[in-house]
C-alpha positions in Angstrom: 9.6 -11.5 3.1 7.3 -10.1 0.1 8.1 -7.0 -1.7 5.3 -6.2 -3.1 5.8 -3.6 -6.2 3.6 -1.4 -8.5 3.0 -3.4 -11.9 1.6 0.1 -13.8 3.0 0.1 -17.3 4.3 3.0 -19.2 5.5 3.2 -23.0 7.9 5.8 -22.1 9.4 3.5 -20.1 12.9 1.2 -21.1 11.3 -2.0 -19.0 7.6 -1.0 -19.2 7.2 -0.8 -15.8 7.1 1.3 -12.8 8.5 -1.0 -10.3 8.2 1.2 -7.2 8.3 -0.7 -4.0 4.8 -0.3 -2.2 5.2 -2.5 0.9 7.7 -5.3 2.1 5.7 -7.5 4.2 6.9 -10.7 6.5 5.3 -14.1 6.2 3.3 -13.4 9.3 2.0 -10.0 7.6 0.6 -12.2 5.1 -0.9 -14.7 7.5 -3.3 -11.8 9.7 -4.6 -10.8 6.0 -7.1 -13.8 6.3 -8.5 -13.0 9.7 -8.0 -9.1 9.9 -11.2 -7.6 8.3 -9.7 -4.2 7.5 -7.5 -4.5 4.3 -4.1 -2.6 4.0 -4.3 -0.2 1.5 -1.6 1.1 -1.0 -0.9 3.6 -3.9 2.1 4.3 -5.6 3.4 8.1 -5.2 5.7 7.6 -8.7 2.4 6.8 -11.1 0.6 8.8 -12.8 -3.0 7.4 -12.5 -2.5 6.3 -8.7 -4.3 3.6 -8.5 -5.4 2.6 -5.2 -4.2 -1.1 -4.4 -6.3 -3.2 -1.6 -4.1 -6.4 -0.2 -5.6 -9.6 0.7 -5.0 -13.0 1.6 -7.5 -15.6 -0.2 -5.8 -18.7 2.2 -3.9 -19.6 -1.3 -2.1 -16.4 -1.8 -1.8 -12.9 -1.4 -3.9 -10.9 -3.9 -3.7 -7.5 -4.9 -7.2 -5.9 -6.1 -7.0 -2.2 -7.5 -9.8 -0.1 -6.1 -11.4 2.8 -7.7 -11.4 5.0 -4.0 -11.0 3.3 -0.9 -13.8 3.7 1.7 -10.8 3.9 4.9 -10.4 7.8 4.4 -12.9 10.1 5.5 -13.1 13.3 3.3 -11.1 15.4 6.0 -9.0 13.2 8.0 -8.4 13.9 11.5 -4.9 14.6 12.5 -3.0 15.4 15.9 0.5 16.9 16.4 2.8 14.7 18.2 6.0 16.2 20.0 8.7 13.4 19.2 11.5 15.2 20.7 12.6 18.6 23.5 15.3 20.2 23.5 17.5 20.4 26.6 19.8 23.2 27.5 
């Protein structure tokens, strides 16, 4: 399994770095990156610039490419109400 973490640095910061946890990922995860044409996309809710974060698999390696705003969201996103649970009695 891959964690994959945010790498954003901050000189307020004891180790420099953020270090959130954006996605943990099995091997097979990784392997559908090279065929699947639409890319996971990340951002980290504890940075300040929120960078958006694009993941790819090259065939050598999993890459992570920052993006400046990701073309996946439409400016009003559709949503739906879901009823998980009903109460009895």
């Amino acid at each position: 399994m891959k964690t994959i973490r945010c790498q954003n640095r901050f000189k307020d910061k004891a180790n420099g770095r953020c270090g959130h946890i954006l996605a943990i990922l099995t091997d097979q995860q990784i392997e559908n990156l090279k065929t699947d044409p639409e890319k996971p996309v990340l951002r980290c809710p504890a940075c300040r610039d929120m960078r958006w974060i694009e993941l790819d698999n090259d065939g050598d390696g999993l890459i992570l490419r920052a993006i400046e705003k990701p073309d996946v969201f439409p400016a009003e996103p559709e949503y739906a109400e879901i009823e998980v649970f009903q109460q009895i009695g």
